[in-house]
VMD Tcl script that draws the C-alpha trace (Angstrom):
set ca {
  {0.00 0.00 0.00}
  {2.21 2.98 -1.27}
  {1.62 6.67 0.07}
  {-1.41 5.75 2.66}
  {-0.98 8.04 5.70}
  {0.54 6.24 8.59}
  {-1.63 7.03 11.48}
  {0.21 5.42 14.64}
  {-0.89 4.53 18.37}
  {2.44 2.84 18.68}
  {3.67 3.34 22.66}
  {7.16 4.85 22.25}
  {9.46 4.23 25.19}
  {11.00 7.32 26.16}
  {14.20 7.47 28.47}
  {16.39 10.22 29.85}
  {20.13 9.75 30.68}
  {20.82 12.68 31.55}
  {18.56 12.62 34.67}
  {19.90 11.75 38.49}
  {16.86 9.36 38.11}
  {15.64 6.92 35.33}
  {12.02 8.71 34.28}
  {10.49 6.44 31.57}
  {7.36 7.88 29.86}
  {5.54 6.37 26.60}
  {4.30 8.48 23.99}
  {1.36 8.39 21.94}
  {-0.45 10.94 19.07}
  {-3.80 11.06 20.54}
  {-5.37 12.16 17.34}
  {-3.75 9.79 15.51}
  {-5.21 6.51 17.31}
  {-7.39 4.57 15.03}
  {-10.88 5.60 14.95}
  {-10.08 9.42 15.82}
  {-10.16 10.00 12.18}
  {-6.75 11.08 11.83}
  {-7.01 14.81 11.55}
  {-5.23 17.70 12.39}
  {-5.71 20.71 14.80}
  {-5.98 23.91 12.91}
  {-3.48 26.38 15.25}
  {-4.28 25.26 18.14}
  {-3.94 27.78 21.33}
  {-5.03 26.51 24.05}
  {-5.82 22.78 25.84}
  {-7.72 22.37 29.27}
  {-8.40 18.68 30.73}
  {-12.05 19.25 31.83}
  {-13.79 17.20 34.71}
  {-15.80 15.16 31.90}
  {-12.37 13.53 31.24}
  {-12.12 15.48 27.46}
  {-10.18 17.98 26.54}
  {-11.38 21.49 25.38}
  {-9.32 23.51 22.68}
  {-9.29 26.04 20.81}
  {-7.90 26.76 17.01}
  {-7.14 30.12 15.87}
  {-9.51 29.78 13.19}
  {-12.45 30.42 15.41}
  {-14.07 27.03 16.61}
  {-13.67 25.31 20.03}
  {-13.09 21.46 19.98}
  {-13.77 18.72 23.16}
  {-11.90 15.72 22.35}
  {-12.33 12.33 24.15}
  {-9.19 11.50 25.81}
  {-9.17 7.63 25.16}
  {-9.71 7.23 21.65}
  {-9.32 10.93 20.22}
  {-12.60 11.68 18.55}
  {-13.90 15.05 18.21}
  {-16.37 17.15 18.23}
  {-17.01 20.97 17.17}
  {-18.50 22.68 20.17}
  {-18.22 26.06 18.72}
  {-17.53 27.10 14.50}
  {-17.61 30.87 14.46}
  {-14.73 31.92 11.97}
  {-17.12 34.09 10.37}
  {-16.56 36.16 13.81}
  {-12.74 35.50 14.36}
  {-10.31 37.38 12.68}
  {-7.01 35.13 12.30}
  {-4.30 36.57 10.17}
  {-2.96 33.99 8.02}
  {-1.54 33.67 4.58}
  {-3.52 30.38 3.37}
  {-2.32 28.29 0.81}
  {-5.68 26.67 -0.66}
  {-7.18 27.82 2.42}
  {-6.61 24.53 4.10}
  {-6.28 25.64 7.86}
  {-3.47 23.80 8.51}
  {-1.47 24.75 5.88}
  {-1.26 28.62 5.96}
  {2.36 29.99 5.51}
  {2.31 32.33 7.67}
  {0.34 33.33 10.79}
  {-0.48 36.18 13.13}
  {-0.89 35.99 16.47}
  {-4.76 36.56 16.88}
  {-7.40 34.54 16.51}
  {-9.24 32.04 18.92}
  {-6.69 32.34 21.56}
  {-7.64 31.49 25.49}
  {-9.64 29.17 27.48}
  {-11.28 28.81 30.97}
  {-13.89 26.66 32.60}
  {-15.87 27.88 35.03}
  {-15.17 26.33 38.42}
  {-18.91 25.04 38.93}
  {-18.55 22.97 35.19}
  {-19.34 19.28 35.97}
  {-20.20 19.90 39.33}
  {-24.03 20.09 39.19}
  {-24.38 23.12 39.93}
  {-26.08 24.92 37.02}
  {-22.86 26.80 35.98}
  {-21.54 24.95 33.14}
  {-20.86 27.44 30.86}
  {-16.76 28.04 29.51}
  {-15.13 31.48 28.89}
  {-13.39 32.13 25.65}
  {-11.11 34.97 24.42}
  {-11.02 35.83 20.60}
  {-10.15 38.73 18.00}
  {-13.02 39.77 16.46}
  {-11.03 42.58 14.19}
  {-7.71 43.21 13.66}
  {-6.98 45.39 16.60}
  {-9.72 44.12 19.47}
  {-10.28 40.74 21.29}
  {-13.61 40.31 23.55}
  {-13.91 37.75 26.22}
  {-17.06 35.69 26.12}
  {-18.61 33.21 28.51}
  {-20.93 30.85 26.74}
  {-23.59 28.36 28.35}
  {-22.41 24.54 27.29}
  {-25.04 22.05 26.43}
  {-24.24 18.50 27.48}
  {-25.19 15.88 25.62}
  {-24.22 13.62 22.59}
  {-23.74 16.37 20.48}
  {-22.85 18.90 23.29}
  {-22.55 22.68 22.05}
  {-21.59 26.13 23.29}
  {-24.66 28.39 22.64}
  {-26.11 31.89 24.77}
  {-22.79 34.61 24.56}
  {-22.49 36.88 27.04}
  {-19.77 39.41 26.03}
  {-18.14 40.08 29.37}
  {-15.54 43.01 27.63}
  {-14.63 43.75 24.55}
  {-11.83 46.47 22.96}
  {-8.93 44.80 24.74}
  {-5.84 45.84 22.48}
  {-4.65 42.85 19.88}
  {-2.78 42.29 16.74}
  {-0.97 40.09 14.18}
  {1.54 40.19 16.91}
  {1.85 39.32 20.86}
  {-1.80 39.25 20.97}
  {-0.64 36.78 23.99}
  {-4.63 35.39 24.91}
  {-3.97 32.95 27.99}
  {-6.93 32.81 29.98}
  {-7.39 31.04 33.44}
  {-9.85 31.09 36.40}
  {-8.23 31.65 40.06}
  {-9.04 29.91 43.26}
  {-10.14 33.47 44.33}
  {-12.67 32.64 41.34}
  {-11.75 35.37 39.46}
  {-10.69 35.04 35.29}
  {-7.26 36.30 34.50}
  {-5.84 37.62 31.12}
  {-2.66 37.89 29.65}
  {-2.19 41.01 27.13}
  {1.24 41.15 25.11}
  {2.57 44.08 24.18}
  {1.08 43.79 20.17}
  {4.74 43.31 19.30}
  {5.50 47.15 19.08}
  {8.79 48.24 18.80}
  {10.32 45.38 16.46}
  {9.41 44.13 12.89}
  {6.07 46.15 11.16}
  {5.17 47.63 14.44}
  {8.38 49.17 15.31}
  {7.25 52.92 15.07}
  {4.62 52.36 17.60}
  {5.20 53.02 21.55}
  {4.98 50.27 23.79}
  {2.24 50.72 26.55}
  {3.66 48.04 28.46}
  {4.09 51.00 31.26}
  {1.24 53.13 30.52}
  {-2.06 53.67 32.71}
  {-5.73 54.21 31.75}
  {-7.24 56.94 33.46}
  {-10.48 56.71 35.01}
  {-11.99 58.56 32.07}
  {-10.72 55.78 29.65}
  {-12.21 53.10 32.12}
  {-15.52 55.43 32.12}
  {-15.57 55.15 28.78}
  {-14.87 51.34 28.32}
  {-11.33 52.48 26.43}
  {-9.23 50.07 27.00}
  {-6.09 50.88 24.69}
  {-3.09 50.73 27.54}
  {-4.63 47.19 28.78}
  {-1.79 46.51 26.32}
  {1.12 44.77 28.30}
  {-0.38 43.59 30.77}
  {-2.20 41.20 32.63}
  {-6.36 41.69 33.62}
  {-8.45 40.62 36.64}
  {-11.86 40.23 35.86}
  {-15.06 39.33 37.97}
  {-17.04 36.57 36.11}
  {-19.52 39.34 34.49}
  {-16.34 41.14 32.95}
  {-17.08 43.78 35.80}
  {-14.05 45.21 38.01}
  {-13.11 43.08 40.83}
  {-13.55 45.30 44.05}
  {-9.97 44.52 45.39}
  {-8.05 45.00 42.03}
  {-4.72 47.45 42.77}
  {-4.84 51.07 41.90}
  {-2.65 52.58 39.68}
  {-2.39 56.54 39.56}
  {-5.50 56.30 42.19}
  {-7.56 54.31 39.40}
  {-8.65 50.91 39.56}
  {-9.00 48.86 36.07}
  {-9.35 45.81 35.29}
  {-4.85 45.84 35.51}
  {-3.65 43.86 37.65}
  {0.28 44.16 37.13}
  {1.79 45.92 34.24}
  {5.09 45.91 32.72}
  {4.91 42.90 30.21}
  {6.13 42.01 27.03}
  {4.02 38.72 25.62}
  {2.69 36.63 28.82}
  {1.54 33.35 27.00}
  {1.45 30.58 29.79}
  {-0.80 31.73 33.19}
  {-1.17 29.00 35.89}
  {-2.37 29.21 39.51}
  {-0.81 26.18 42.34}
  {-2.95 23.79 42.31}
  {-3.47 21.58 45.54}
  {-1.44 18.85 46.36}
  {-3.02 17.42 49.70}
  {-3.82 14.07 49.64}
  {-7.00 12.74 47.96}
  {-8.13 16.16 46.69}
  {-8.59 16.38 42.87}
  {-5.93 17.94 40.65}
  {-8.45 20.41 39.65}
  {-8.53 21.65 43.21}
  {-7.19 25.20 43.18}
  {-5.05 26.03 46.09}
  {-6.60 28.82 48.25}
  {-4.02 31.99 48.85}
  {-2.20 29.96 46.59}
  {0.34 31.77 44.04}
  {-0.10 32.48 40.36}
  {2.93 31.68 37.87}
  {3.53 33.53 34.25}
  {5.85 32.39 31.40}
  {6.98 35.00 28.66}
  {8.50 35.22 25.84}
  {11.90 37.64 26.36}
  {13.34 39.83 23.29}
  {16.42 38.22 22.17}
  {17.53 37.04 25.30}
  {15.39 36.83 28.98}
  {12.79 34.67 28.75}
  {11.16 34.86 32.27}
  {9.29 32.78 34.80}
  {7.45 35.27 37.05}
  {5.38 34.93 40.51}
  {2.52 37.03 39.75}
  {1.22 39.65 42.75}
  {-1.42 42.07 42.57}
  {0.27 45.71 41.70}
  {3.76 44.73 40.56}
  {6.18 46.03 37.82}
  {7.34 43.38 36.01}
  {9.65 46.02 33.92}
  {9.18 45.74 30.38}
  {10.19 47.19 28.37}
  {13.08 49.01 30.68}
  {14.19 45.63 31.86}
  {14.18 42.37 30.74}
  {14.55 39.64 32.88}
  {16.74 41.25 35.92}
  {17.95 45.10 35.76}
  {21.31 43.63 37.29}
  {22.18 42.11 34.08}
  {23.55 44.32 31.45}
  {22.59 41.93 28.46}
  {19.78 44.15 27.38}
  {19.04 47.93 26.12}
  {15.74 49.56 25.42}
  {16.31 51.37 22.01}
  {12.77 53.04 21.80}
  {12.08 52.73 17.88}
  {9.48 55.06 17.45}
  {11.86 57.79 18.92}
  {13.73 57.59 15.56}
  {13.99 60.08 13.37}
  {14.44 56.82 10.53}
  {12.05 54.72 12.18}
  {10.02 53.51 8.81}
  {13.39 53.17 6.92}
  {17.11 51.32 7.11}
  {15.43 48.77 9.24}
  {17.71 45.76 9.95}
  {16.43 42.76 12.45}
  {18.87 42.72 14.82}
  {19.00 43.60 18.24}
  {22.30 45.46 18.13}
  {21.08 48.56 15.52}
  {20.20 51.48 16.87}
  {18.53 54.05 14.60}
  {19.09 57.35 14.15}
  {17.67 59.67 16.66}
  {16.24 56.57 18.91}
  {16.50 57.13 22.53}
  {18.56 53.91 23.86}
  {18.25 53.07 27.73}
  {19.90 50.70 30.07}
  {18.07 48.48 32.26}
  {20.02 49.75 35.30}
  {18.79 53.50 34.33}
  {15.46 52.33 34.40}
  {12.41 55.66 36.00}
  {12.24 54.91 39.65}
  {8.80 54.19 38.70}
  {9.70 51.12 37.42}
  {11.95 50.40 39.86}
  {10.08 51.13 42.69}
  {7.75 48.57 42.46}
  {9.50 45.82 40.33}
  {9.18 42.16 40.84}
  {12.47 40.04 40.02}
  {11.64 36.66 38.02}
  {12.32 33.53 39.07}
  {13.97 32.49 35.92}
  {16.09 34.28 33.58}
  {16.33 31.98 30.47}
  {19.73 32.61 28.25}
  {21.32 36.03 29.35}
  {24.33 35.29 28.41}
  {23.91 37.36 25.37}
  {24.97 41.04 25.64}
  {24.62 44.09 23.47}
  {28.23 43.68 22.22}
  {29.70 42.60 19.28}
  {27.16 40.00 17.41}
  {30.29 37.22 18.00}
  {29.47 37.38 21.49}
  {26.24 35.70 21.04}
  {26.98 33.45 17.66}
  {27.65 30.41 19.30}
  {27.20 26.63 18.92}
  {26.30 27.03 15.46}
  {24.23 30.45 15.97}
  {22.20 28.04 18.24}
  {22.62 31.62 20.52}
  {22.46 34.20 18.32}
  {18.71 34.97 19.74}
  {19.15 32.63 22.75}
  {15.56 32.06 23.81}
  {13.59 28.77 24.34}
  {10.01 31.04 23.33}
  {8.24 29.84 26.82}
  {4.50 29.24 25.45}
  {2.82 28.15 28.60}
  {3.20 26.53 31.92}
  {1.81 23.97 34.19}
  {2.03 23.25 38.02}
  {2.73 19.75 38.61}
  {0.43 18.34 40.87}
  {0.43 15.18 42.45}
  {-2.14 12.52 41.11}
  {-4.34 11.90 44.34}
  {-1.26 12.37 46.48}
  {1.02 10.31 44.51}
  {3.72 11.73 42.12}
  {6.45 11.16 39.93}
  {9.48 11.16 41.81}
  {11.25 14.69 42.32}
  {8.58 16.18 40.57}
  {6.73 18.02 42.92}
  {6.89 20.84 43.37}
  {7.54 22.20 40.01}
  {6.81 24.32 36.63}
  {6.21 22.38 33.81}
  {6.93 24.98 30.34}
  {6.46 24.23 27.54}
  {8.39 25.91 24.26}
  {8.37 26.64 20.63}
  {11.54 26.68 20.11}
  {13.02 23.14 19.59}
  {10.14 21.69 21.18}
  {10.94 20.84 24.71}
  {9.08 20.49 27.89}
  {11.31 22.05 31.13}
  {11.00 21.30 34.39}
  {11.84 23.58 37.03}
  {11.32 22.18 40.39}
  {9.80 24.96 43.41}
  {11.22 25.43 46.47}
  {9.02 24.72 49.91}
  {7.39 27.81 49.58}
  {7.36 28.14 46.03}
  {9.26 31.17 45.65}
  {12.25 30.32 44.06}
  {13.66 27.46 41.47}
  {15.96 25.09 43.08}
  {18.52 23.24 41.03}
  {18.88 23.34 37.50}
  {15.94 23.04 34.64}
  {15.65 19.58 33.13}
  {14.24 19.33 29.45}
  {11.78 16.55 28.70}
  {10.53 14.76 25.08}
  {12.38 17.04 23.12}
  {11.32 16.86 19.29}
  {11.17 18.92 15.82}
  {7.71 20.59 16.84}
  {6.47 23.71 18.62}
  {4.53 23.02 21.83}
  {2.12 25.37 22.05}
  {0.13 24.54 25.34}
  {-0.03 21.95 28.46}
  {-2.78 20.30 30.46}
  {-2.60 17.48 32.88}
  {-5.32 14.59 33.36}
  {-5.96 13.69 37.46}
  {-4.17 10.31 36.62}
  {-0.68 11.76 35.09}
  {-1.01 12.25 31.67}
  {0.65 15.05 29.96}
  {-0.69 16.33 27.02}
  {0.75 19.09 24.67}
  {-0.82 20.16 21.61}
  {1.49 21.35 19.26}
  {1.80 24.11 16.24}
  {0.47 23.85 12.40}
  {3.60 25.27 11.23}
  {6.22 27.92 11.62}
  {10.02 27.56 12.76}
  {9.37 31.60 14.38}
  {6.18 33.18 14.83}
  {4.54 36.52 14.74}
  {5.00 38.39 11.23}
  {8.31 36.38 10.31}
  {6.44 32.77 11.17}
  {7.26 31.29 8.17}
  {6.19 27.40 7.10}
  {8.50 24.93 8.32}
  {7.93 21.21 6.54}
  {9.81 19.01 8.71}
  {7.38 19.52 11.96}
  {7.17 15.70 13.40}
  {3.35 16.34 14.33}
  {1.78 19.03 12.98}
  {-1.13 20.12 14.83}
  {-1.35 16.88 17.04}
  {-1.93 15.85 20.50}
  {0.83 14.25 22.16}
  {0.12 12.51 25.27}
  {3.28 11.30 27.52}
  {2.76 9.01 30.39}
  {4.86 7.82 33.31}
  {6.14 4.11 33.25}
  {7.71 3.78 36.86}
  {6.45 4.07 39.94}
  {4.63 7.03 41.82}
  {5.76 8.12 45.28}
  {2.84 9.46 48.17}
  {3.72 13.07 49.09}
  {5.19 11.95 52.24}
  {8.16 9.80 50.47}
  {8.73 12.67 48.18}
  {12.38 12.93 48.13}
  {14.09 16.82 49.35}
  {15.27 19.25 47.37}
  {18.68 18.15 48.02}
  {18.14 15.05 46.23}
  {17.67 17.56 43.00}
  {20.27 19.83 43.22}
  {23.69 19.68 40.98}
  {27.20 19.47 41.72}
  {29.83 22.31 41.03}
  {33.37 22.81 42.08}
  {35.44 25.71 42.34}
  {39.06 26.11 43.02}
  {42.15 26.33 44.46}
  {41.03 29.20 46.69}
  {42.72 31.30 47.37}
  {44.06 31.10 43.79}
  {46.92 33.03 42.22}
  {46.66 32.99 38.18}
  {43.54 30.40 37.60}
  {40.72 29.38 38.70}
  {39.23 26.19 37.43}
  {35.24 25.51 37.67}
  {33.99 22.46 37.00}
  {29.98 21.43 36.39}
  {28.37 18.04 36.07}
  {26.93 17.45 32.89}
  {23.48 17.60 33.70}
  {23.94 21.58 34.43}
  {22.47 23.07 31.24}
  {24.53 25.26 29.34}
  {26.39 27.83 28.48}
  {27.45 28.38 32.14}
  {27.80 31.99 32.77}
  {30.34 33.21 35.18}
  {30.69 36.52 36.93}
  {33.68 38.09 39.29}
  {33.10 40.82 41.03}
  {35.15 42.76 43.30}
  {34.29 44.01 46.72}
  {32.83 47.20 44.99}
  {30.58 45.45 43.33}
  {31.57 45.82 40.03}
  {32.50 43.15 37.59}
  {35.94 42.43 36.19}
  {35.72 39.17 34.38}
  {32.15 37.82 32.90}
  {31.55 35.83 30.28}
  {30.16 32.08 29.29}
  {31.53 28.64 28.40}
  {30.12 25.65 26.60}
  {32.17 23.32 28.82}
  {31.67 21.64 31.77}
  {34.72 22.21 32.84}
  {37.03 25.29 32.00}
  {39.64 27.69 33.34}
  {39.06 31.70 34.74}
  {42.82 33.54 33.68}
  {43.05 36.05 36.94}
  {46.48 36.49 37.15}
  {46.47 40.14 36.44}
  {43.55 41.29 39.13}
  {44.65 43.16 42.23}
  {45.07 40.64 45.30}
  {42.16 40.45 47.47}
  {38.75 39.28 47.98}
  {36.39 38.94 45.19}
  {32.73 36.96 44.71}
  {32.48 34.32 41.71}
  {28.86 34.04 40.95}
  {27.84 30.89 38.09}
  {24.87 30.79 36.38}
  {23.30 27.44 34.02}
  {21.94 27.59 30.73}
  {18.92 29.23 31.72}
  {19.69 31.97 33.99}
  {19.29 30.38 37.32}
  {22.42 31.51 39.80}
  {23.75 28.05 40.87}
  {26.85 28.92 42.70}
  {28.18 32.11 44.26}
  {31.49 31.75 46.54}
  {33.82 34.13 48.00}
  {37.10 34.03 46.40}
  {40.61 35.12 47.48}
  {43.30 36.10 44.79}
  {46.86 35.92 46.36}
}
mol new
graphics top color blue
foreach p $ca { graphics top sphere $p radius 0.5 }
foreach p [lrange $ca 0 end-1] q [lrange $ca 1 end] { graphics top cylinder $p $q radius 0.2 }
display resetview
């Protein structure tokens, strides 16, 4: 039979060497299993495990699927592309095989807490473009059934600022049961938009929220009562309260709140007073993983990632007396006339009230010459892992993988990879290094877990970038799929889960005191580059920079004798080692 399709259900042992701890997980294509009919998701966005044991998503297009979780058969819930605007350059106007995309469309996705609870409220809230510059947020009534459908919108608000670019669209319900959104920063400043301001920093007044004008929502991230009304306790910002909860973002795509890990309560459970977790996407560098609280700066676009790193500048485009001509895509241009800022300079406005992430992702690169960064085959010449979403890892009933809990779970488009960053106690900080999961040649565009352990990602159309340079890229593994990966070994109760000392990694550093060297050595499961900083007991830095090695060399033969601090950093941003150093 020559040229049939080869739809597979074929378990595919998956093992990790790299790990402290042998993690097997099989791997299936969910919409692949026989009987599921073998299609394809049309950009899918988002991907919530529902209480009904299916899984709601959305596709850019403009319809809203639930798909049965053991044998993969769908059904349309919602078809209203008529209604959606999704930019995309179609070829034949198959939906899957546009080659290009924006970033609008059908974007995010929230049950309501009462769904499949008897309770009356089964209705789901959904977040779509309906013209080129505006997304609404709707919450429609779901009929159960054989044929279940989404029917009875309620717009909730509408004129929330989007684009063919960092439209962002993730949309969650809190344990406060409140809905959260996540509005990028439309991509100004860079490619087609680069003459326009970013309003990641700007404030409505309380005329604009009179007047339902929501234009500086932009760069941000919303808190909304369940009507779309103004939550009571939202901050204030310049003595107004909106519907902004923290400002100062760049393109927010993944939104998760902790999730409850006591024993026998549901992995739906949301934790009360619990803490709610952002990834976003970072310039060319600085991806971040942020703790979100009510009123914070977050820094875009004077900072990004930490302003103690000097990796980054904010050249302000539409200050330029060029802006709409000579542009070149790089992050080292400046433009005539543009006003060019460094983080550490940063208005005490921002400063004032800025949150540090809790993960930096590839800083290494600095606005210096472009050989700085053009290493390991230009793998870092725009060292980002595009963070699409996140996931808390909960524990299944009170029994988890090993290690695993507490921790992050993001996703990424770039060389499809799932990282793990395991919490701290009090879930405030990373501990150890990252570890990256079921990498493949795909873009993972969203997470959701199943109460029993699953994991499934959905993953892109197309594209090797997105945005307005997304461009088709043929050798995607599994275009528009569901991938579903599942634990082999055995789970562990909460009580037996081991420390966080059983997760951290091993570094050395000496002789100290040293005279001309010092020599650092990393085991190989520390990502990399490892980035290494000495600083004097002023504070400033005399010797940074980044290796590819595990183990290499620090010439310090010509510093002045005395004490200094040697601070390393993995891969990903995440200090790992800081020791006091004495040069004799």
């Amino acid at each position: 039979m020559k040229n049939q399709p080869l739809f597979l259900s074929v378990l595919v042992l998956l093992s990790f060497s790299s790990l402290a701890q042998n993690e097997p997980f099989t791997r299936t294509v969910l919409n692949e299993k026989p009987g599921a009919g073998g299609y394809r998701l049309a950009h899918p966005f988002d991907v919530v495990y529902g209480p009904d044991n299916h899984l709601f998503i959305t596709e850019k297009i403009g319809r809203v699927l639930r798909v049965d979780t053991g044998t993969g058969v769908r059904q349309i819930l919602l078809d209203i592309q008529s209604q959606v605007v999704f930019n995309a350059n179609r070829n034949n106007f198959a939906p899957y095989a546009a080659t290009s995309i924006g970033q609008n469309g059908m974007l995010g996705l929230a049950l309501h807490p009462g769904f499949g609870q008897n309770t009356n409220e089964d209705s789901i809230f959904v977040a779509y473009s309906y013209s080129s510059s505006a997304i609404r947020i709707v919450r429609y009534k779901y009929n159960a059934g054989a044929n279940p459908t989404l029917t009875n919108p309620t717009v909730l608000i509408q004129g929330i600022p989007a684009g063919g670019d960092h439209s962002t669209g993730r949309l969650i319900v809190g344990a406060d049961r409140k809905l959260y959104y996540s509005c990028g920063d439309l991509g100004n400043n860079q490619f087609n938009n680069r003459c326009n301001e970013i309003r990641s920093q700007q404030l409505p007044t309380q005329a604009n929220i009179n007047g339902q004008v929501y234009t500086n929502y932009s760069g941000k991230i919303l808190r909304l009562n369940f009507d779309g009304s103004i939550p009571a306790d939202n901050p204030l910002w310049n003595g107004v309260r909106s519907h902004i909860y923290t400002i100062g973002h760049r393109n927010p795509q993944g939104l998760v709140w902790e999730k409850d890990a006591s024993s026998g309560l549901s992995p739906f459970t949301l934790t009360t007073g619990g803490k709610l977790f952002s990834s976003e996407h970072g310039p060319n560098t600085d991806d971040e993983l942020n703790v979100i609280e009510s009123g914070r700066n977050y820094g875009w676009p004077y900072i990004a990632g930490d302003s103690d790193e000097v990796n980054y500048q904010y050249v302000n485009w539409s200050t330029a007396s060029n802006c709409n001509q000579g542009f070149v895509e790089s992050p080292f241009y400046i433009p005539n006339g543009a006003t060019v800022m460094q983080e550490k300079s940063a208005p005490a406005s921002v400063k004032a009230n800025f949150k540090k992430p809790l993960v930096k992702a590839y800083t290494e690169c600095t606005p210096l010459p472009t050989s700085k960064c053009e290493i390991a085959n230009g793998w870092l010449k725009y060292p980002t892992i595009a963070p699409s979403s996140i996931e808390y890892y909960n524990l299944n009933m009170g029994r988890g993988i090993p290690n695993w809990y507490p921790s992050l779970l993001v996703t990424t488009l770039r060389r499809g990879t799932l990282y793990r960053y395991r919490l701290n106690a009090t879930r405030d900080a990373i501990i150890g290094d990252s570890i990256g999961y079921f990498k493949s040649v795909n873009r993972y565009r969203d997470i959701a877990m199943s109460p029993d352990g699953k994991i499934f990602i959905i993953t892109d159309s197309i594209g090797s970038t997105s945005g307005p340079s997304g461009s088709d890229q043929s050798n995607l593994a599994n275009k528009g799929a569901i991938l579903v990966f599942e634990y082999g070994g055995s789970l562990l109760p909460i009580r037996e889960q081991p420390g966080p000392q059983q997760v951290t990694y091993t570094t050395s550093v000496y002789p100290n005191p040293a005279t001309t060297t010092i020599q650092v050595e990393a085991e190989p499961a520390v990502a990399r580059p490892v980035r290494y900083r000495l600083i004097n007991m002023a504070g400033i830095p005399v010797l940074e920079g980044l290796s590819t090695r595990s183990s290499f060399s620090l010439v310090v033969g010509a510093f002045r004798r005395g004490v200094y601090v040697l601070k390393l950093y993995n891969g990903y941003g995440v200090e790992i080692r800081t020791d006091k150093m004495i040069l004799q």
